[in-house]
C-alpha positions in Angstrom: 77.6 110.0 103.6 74.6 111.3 105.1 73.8 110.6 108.5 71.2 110.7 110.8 71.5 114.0 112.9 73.1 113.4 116.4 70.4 114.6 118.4 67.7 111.9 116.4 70.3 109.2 116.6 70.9 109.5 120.3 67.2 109.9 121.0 66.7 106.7 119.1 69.4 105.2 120.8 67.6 106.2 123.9 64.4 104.4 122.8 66.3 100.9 122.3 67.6 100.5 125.5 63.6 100.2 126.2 62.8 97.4 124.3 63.3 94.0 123.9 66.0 93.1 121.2 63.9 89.9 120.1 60.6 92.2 119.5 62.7 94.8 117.4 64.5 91.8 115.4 61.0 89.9 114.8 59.4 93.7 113.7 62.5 94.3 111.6 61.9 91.2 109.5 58.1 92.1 109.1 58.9 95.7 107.8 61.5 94.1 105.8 59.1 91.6 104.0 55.9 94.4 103.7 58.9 96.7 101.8 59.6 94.2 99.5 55.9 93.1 98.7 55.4 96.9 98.5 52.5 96.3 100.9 51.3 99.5 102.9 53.3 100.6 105.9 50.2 101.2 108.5 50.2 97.3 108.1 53.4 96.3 109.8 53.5 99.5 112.2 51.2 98.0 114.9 52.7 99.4 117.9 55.6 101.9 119.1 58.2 98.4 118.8 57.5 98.3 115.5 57.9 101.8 114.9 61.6 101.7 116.5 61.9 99.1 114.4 61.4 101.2 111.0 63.2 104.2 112.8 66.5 102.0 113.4 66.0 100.3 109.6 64.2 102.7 107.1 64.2 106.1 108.8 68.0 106.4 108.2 67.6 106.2 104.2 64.3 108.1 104.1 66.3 111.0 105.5 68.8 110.6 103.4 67.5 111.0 100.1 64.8 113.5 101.3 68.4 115.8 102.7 70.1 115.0 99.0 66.8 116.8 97.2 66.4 119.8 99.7 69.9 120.0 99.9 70.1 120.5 96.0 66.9 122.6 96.1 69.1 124.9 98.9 72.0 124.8 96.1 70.2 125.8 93.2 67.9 127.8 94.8 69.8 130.1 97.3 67.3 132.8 97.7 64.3 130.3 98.9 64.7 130.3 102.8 61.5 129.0 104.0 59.9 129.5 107.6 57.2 127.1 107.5 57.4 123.0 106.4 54.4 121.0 106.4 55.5 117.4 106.8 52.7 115.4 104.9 52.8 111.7 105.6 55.9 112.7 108.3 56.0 108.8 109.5 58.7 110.0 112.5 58.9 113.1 110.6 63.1 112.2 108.7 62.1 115.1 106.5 61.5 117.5 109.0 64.8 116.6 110.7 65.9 116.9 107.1 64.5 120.2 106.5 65.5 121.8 110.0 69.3 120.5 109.4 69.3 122.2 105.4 67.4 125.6 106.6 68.4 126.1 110.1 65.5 129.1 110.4 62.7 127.1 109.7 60.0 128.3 112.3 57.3 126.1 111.7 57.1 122.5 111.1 53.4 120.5 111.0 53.9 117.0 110.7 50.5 114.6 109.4 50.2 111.4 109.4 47.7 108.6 110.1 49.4 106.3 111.8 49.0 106.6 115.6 52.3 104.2 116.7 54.4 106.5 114.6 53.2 109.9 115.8 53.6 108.5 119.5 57.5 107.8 118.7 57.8 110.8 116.5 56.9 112.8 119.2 58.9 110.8 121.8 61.9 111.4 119.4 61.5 115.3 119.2 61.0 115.6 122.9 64.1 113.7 123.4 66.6 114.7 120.5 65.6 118.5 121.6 65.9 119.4 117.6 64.7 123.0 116.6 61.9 123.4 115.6 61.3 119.5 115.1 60.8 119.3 118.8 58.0 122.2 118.8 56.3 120.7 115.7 52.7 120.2 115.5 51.4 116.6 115.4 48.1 116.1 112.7 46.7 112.4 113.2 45.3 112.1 109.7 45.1 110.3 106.5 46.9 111.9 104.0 44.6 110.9 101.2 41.4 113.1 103.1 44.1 116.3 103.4 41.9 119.0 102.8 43.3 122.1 100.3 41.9 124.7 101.7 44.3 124.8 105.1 47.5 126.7 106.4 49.8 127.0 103.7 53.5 126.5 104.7 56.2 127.8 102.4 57.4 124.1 101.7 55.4 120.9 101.8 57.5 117.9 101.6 56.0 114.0 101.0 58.4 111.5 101.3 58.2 108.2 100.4 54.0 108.0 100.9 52.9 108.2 96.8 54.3 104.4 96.6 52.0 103.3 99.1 48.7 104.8 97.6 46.4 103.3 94.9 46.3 104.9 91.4 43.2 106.9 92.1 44.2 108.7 95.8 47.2 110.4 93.3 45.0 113.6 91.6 43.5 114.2 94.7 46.1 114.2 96.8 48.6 116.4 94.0 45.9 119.1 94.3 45.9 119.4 97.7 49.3 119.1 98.7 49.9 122.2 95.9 47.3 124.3 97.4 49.0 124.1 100.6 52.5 124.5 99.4 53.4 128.6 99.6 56.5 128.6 98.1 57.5 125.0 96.8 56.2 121.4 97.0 58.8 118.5 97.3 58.0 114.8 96.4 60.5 112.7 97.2 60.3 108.6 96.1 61.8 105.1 95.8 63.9 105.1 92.5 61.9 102.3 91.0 60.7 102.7 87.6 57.4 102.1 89.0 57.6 105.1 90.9 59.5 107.4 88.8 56.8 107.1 86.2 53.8 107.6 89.1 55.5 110.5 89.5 56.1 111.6 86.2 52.0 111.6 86.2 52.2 114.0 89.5 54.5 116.5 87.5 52.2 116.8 84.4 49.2 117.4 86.7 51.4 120.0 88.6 52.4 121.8 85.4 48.6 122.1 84.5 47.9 123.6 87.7 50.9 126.3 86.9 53.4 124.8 88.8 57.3 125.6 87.7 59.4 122.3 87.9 62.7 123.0 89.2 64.4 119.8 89.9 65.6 117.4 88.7 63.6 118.3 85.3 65.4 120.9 82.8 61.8 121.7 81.1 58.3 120.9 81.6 57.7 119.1 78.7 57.3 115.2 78.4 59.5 113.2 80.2 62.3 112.2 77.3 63.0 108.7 78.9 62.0 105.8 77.6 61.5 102.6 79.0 63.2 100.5 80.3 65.3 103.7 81.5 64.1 105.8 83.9 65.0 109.3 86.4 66.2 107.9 89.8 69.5 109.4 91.7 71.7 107.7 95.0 72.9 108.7 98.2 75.2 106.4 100.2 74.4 106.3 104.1 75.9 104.9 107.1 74.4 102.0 108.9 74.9 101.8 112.7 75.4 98.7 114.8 71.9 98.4 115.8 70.9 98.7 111.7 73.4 96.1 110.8 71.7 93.7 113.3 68.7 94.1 112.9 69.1 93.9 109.0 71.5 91.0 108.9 74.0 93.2 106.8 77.8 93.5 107.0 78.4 96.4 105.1 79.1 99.9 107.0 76.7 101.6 104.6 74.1 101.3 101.9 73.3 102.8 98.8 69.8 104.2 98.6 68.6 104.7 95.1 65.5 107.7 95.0 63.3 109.4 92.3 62.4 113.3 93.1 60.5 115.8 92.1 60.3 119.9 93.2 57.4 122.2 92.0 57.5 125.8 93.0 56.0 129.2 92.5 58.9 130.6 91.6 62.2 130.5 89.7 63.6 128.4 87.2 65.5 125.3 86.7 69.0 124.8 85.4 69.4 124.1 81.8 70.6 120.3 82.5 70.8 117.7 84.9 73.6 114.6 84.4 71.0 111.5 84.7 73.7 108.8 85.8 77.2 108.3 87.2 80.0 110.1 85.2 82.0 107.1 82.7 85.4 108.5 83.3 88.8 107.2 81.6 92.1 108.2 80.8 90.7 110.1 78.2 88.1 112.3 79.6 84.6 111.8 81.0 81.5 111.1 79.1 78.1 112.7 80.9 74.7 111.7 80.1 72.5 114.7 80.2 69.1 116.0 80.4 68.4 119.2 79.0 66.1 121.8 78.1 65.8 120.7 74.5 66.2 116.4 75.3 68.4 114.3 75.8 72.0 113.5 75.0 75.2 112.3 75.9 78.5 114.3 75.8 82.1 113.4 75.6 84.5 115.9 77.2 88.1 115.0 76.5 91.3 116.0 78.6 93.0 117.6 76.2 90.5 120.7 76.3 91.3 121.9 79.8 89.1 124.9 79.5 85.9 122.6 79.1 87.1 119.7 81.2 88.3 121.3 84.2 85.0 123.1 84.8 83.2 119.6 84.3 85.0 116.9 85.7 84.0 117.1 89.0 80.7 116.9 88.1 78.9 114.0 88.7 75.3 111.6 88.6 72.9 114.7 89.9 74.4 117.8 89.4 73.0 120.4 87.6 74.8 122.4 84.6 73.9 125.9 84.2 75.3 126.0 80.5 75.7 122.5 79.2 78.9 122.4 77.4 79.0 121.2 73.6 80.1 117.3 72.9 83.8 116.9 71.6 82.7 113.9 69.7 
């Protein structure tokens, strides 16, 4: 499961023995019901309480799924090793913690957003967890939608979780710009909703007009081959804390949070596939649904042929294939 780091946690920690449990409960419910209504964030973040809030209830999935796609990017991608991140729409900056924890050199991190309570705990977070080079990042107050292009570029540019919460028309704009910025590759991370996935599918043709190479999830940079009511979207399983589990009403020690994903860079190339959904395994063998460079398909891999199976059944809903293997019927 992927946790929190243990600097963050503690410095979060830190920040809720300085507030009232009732305030955090009562803002917890608010950002709970704005999710849900997919409403805008800056709405129910009025104040650092309510920022805590978020950072004890959503922060923990946001850097979750934004450390499953730069931890793949890092996997597939071994000789990108960037230096510089810029953060767009960093909320309390999870994928800068993220980034820091996969690329342990990263130099420079700016983080941007427009919301004033979360920069004030971001930066009270940094301070306190003492992460490298999180805690030396630079702090942009500024809407993401008036980001200018021309600007420092930063070998990766990472938006998490901000598309969703922008009208139809701030999209183009904002595609261009976070491209122009991006020196080495740009990563859009999302809720796996088929609303999303397909507001990002409309990012990804617009990057591949601008020259953009797609290396993940995507096989190809043709059409999207899904149809709906099926759509790209991945999971990662996280731990909820004690405080989480309160303040959410929950009694499960973890959740499952579902995320659509997308990385454009300026170099390389993707794999050939990409399984699209949890592995159907039996006593038989396994049966893989696949993305691939000419569509899509499912495969059937039985037991019997050991060379094929063994070198596939470990594989699972994410994983790339560098030479997708031929179905067995």
């Amino acid at each position: 499961m992927s946790a929190l780091p243990a600097g963050l946690a503690a410095a979060i920690a830190a920040q809720l023995e300085r507030r009232p449990r009732n305030a955090l409960t009562e803002s917890a419910r608010r950002l709970s019901e704005s999710y849900r209504a997919r409403k805008n964030t800056s709405e129910a973040i009025r104040d650092e309480t309510d920022a805590l809030a978020y950072a004890l209830t959503r922060m923990p999935a946001t850097y979750a799924a934004v450390a499953a796609a730069l931890e793949r990017l890092a996997q597939e991608q071994p000789a990108f090793a960037p230096k510089s991140l810029i953060d767009v729409g960093c909320g309390l900056g999870a994928a800068a913690y993220a980034a820091a924890a996969v690329w342990p050199k990263l130099e420079r991190i700016e983080m941007v957003d427009r919301s004033r309570a979360f920069l004030a705990l971001a930066a009270a977070l940094a301070a306190e967890s003492g992460a490298a080079p999180v805690a030396g990042a630079t702090i942009t107050p500024l809407d993401i939608t008036r980001l200018p292009p021309a600007g420092a570029k930063a070998d990766l540019v990472v938006l998490a979780y901000a598309l969703t919460e922008l009208s139809e028309a701030d999209l183009p704009p904002l595609a261009d710009a976070l491209w122009a910025r991006a020196g080495g590759a740009l990563v859009i991370v999302e809720p796996g909703t088929p609303r999303d996935h397909e507001r990002l599918m409309r990012v990804r043709a617009q990057l591949i007009e601008r020259g953009a190479t797609i290396l993940l999830p995507c096989p190809h940079d043709r059409p999207c081959p899904l149809e709906p009511p099926d759509w790209c979207h991945f999971s990662v399983r996280l731990p909820r804390s004690r405080e989480h589990k309160l303040l959410k009403g929950a009694d499960a020690p973890f959740e499952d949070e579902k995320y659509a994903y997308l990385v454009a860079a300026r170099f390389g190339e993707g794999a050939q596939a990409r399984i699209l959904a949890p592995a159907r395994r039996n006593k038989a063998g396994v049966t893989l649904k696949l993305c691939e460079t000419r569509g899509m398909r499912e495969i059937f891999l039985p037991k019997r042929d050991k060379a094929r199976y063994e070198g596939i059944w470990k594989k699972d809903w994410g994983d790339a294939l560098a030479a997708p293997p031929e179905d067995a019927g």
